[in-house]
PyMOL CGO cylinders between C-alpha atoms (Angstrom):
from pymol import cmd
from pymol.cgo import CYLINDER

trace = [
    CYLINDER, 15.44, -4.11, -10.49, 14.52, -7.19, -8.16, 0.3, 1, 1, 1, 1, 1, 1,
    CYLINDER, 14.52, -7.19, -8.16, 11.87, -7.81, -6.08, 0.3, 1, 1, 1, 1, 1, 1,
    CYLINDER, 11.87, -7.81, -6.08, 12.31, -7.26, -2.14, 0.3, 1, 1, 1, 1, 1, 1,
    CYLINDER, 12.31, -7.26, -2.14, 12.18, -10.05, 0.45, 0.3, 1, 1, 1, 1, 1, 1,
    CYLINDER, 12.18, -10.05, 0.45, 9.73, -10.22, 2.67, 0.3, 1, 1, 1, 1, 1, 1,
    CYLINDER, 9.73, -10.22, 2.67, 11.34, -8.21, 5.38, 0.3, 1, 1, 1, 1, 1, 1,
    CYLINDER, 11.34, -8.21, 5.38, 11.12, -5.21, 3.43, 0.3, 1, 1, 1, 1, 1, 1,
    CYLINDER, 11.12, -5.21, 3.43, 7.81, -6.01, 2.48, 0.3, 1, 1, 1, 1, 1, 1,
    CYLINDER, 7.81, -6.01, 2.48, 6.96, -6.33, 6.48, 0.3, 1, 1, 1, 1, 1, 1,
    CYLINDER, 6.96, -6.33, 6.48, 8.93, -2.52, 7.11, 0.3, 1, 1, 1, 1, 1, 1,
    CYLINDER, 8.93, -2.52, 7.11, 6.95, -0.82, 4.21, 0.3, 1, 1, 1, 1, 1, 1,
    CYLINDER, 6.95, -0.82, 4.21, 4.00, -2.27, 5.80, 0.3, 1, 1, 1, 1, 1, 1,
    CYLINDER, 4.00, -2.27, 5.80, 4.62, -1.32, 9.35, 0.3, 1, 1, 1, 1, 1, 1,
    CYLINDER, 4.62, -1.32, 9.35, 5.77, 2.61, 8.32, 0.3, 1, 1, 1, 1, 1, 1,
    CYLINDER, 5.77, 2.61, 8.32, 2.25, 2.92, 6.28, 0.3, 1, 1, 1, 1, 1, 1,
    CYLINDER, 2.25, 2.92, 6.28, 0.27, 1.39, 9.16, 0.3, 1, 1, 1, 1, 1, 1,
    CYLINDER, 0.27, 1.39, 9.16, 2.07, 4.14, 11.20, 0.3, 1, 1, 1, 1, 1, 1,
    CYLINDER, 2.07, 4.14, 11.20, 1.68, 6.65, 8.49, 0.3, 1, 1, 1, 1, 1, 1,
    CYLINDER, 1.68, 6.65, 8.49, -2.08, 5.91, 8.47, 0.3, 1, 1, 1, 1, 1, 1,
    CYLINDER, -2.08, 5.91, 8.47, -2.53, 5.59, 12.17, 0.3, 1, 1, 1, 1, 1, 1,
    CYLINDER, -2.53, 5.59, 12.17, -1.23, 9.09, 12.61, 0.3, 1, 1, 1, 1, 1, 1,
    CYLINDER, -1.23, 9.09, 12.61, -3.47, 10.48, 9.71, 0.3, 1, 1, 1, 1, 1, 1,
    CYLINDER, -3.47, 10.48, 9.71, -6.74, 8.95, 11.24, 0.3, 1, 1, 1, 1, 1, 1,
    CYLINDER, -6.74, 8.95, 11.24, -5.73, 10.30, 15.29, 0.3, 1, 1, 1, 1, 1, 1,
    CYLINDER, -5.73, 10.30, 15.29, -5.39, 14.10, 13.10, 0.3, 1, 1, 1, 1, 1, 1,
    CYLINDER, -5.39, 14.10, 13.10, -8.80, 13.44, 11.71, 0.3, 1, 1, 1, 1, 1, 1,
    CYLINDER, -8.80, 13.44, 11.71, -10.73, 12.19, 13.85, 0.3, 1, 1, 1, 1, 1, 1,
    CYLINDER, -10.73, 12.19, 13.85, -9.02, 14.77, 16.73, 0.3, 1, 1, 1, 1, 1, 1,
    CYLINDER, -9.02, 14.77, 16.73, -10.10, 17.88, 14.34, 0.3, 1, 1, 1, 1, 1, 1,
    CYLINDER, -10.10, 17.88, 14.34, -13.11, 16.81, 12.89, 0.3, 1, 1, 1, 1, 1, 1,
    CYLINDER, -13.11, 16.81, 12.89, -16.24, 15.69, 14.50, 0.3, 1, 1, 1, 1, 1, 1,
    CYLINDER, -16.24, 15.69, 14.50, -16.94, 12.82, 12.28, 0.3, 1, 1, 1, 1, 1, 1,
    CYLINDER, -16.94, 12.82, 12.28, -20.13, 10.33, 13.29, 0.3, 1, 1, 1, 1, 1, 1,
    CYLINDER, -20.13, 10.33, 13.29, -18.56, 7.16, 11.17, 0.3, 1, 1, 1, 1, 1, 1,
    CYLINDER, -18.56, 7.16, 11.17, -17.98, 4.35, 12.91, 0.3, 1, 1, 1, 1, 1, 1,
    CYLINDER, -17.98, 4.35, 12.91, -14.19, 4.16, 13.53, 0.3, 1, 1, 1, 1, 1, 1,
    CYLINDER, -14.19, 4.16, 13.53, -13.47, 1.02, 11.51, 0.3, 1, 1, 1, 1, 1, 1,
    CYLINDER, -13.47, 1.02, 11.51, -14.56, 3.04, 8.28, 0.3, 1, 1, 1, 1, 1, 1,
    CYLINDER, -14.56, 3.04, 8.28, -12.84, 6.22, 8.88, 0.3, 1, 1, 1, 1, 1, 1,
    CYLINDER, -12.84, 6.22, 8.88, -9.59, 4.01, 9.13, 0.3, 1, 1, 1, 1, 1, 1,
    CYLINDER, -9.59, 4.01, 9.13, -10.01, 2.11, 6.12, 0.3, 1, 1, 1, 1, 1, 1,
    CYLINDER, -10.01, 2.11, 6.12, -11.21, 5.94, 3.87, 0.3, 1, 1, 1, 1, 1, 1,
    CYLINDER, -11.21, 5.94, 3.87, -7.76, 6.88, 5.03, 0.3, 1, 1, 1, 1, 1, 1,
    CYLINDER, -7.76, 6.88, 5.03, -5.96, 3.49, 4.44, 0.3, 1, 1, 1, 1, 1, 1,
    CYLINDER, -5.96, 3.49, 4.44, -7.86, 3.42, 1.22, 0.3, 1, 1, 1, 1, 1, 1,
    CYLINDER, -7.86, 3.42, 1.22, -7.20, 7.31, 0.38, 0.3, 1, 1, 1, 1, 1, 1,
    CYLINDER, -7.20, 7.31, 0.38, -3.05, 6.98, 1.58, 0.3, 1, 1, 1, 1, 1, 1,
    CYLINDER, -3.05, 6.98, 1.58, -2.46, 4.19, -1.00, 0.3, 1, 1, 1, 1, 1, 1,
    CYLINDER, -2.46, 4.19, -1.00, -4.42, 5.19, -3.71, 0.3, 1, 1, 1, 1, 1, 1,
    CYLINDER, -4.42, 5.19, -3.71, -2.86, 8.73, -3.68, 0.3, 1, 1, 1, 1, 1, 1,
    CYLINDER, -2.86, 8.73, -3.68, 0.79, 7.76, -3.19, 0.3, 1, 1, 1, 1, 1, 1,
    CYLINDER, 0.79, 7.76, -3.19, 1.06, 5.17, -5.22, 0.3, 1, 1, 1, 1, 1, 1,
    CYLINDER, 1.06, 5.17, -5.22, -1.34, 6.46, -8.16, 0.3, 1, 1, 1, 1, 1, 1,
    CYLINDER, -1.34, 6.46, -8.16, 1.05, 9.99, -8.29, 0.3, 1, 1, 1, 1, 1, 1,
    CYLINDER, 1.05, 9.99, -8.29, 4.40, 8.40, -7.07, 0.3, 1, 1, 1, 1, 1, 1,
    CYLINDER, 4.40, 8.40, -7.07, 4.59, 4.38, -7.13, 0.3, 1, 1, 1, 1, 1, 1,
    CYLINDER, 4.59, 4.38, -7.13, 5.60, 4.82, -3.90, 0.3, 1, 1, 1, 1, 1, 1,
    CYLINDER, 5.60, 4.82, -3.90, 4.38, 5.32, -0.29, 0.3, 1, 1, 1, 1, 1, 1,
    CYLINDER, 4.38, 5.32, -0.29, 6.40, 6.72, 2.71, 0.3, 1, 1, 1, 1, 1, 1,
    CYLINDER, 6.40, 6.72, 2.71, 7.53, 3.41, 3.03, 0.3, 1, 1, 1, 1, 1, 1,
    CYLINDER, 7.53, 3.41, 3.03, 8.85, 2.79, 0.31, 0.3, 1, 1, 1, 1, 1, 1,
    CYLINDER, 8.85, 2.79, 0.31, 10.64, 5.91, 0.14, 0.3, 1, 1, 1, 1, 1, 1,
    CYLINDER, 10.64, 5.91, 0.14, 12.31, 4.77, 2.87, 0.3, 1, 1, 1, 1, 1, 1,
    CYLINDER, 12.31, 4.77, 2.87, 13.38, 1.24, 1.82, 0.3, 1, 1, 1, 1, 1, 1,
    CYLINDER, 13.38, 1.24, 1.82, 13.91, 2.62, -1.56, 0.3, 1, 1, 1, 1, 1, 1,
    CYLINDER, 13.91, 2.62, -1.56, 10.93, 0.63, -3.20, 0.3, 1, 1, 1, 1, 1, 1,
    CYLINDER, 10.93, 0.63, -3.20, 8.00, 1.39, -5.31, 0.3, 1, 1, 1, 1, 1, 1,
    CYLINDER, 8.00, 1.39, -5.31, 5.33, -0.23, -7.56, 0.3, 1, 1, 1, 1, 1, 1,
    CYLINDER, 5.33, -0.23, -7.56, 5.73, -0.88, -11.17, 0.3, 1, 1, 1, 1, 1, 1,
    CYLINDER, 5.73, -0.88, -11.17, 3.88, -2.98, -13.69, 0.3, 1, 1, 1, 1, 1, 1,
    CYLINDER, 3.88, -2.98, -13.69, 4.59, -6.45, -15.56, 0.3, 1, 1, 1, 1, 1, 1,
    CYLINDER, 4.59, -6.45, -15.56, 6.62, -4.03, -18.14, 0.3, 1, 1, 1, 1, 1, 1,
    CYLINDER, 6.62, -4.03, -18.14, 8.93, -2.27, -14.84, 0.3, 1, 1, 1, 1, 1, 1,
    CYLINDER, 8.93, -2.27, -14.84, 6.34, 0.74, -15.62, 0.3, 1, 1, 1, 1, 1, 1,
    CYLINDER, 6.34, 0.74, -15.62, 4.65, 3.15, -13.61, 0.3, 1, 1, 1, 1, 1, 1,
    CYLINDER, 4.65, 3.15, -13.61, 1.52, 1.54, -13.10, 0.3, 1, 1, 1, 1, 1, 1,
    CYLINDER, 1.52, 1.54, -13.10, -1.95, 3.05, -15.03, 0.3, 1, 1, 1, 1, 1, 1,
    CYLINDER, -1.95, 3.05, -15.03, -4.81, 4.51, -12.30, 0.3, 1, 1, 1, 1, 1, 1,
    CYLINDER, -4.81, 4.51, -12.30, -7.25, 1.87, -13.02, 0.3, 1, 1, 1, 1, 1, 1,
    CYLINDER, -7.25, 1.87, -13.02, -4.39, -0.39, -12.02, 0.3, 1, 1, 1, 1, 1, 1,
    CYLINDER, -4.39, -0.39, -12.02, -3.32, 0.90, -8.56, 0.3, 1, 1, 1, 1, 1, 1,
    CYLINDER, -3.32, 0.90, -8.56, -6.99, 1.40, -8.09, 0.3, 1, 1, 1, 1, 1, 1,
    CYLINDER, -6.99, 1.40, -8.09, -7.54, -2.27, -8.54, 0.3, 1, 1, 1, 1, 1, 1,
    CYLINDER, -7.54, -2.27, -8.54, -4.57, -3.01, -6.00, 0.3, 1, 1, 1, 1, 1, 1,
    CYLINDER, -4.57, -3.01, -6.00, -5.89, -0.31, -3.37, 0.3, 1, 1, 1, 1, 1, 1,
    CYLINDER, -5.89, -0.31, -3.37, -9.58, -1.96, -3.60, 0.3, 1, 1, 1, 1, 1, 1,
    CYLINDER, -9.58, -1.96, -3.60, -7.82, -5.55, -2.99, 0.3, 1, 1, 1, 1, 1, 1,
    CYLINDER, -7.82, -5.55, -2.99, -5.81, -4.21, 0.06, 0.3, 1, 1, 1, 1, 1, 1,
    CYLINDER, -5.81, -4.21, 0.06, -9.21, -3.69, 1.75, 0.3, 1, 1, 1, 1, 1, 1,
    CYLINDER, -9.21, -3.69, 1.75, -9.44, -7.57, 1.71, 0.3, 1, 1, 1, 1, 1, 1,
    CYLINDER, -9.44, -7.57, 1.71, -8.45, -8.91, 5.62, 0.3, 1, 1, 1, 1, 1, 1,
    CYLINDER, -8.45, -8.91, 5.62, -7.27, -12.01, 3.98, 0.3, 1, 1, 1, 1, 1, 1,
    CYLINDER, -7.27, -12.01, 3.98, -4.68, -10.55, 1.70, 0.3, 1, 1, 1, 1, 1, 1,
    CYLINDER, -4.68, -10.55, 1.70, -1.94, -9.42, 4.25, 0.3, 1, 1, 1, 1, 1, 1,
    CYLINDER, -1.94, -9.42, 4.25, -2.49, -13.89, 5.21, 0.3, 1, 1, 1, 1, 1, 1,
    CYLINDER, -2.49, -13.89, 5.21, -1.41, -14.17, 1.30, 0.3, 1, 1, 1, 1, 1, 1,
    CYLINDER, -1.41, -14.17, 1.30, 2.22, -13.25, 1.94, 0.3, 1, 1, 1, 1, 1, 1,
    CYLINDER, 2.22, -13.25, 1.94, 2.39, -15.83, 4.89, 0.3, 1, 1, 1, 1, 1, 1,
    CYLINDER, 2.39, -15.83, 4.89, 2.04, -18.63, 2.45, 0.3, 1, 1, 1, 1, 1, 1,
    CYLINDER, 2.04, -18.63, 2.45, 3.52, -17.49, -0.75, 0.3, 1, 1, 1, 1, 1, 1,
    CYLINDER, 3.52, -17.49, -0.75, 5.92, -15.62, -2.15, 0.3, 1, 1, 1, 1, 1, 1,
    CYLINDER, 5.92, -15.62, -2.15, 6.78, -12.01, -2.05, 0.3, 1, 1, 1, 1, 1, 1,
    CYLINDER, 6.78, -12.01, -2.05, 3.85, -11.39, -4.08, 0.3, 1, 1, 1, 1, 1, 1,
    CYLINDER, 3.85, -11.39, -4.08, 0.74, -10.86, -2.07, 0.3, 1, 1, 1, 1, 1, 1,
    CYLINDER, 0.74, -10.86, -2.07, -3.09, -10.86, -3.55, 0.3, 1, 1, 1, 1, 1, 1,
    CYLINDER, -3.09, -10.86, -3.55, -3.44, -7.38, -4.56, 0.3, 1, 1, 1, 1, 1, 1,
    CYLINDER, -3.44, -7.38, -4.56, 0.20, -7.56, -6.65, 0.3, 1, 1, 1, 1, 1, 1,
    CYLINDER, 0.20, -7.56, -6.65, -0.78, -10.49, -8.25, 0.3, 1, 1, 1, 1, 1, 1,
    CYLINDER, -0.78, -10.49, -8.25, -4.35, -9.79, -9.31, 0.3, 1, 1, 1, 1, 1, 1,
    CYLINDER, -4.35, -9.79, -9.31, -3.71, -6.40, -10.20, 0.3, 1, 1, 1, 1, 1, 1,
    CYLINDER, -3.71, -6.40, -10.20, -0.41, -7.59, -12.01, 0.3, 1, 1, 1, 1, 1, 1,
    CYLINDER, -0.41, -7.59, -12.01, 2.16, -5.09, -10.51, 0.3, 1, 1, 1, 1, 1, 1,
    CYLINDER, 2.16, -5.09, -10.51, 5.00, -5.40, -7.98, 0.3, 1, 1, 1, 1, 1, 1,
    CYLINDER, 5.00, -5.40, -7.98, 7.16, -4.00, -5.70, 0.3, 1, 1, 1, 1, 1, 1,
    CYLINDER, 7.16, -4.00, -5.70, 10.66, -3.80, -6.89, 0.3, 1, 1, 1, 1, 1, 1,
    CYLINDER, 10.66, -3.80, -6.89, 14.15, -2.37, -5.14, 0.3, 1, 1, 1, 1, 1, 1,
    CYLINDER, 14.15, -2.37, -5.14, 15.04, 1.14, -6.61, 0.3, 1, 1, 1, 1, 1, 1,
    CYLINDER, 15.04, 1.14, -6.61, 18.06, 3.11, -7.27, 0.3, 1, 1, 1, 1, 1, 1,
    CYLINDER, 18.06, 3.11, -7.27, 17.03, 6.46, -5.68, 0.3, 1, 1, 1, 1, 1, 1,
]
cmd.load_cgo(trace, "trace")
């Protein structure tokens, strides 16, 4: 297993923004919700990580690219651990974190997982 460039990094990304953009127009079409907007999209940016990535190690994105989350060890990552790297995502700065490092943003670094290339 290796880690993916950035590119593939910038796809996963860009299919989960999607992903998410579609959940929120559903919800926010169907239910009458009061929230401001801004928080409804980041319960269901928060909720769409959390959930994918806590049951699978992967989003739809990286089913796609053929990626997924694992620990320092190449595990599946504990709950308490993808819960960490959900929370960080929140951050606006952390997407800046890839722009200046390596593959490794803020929220795979401080929760100590990353995103490696699959075989399936």
């Amino acid at each position: 297993m290796n880690i993916p460039d950035k590119g593939i990094r910038i796809i996963n990304l860009s299919i989960d923004f999607l992903t998410i953009a579609v959940i929120y127009s559903v919800i926010t079409n169907l239910i009458p919700v009061t929230l401001h907007p801004n928080i409804i999209m980041y319960v269901c940016m928060f909720c769409y990580y959390l959930i994918f990535e806590s049951i699978s190690g992967r989003t739809i994105g990286k089913f796609i690219t053929n990626t997924k989350v694992v620990d320092s060890k190449h595990s599946k990552p504990g709950f308490l651990r993808i819960l960490l790297r959900t929370v960080l995502r929140l951050n606006p700065f952390d997407a800046m974190s890839y722009l200046f490092g390596t593959e490794l943003g803020t929220h795979d670094k401080v929760s100590r997982t990353m995103v490696v290339k699959t075989d399936f």
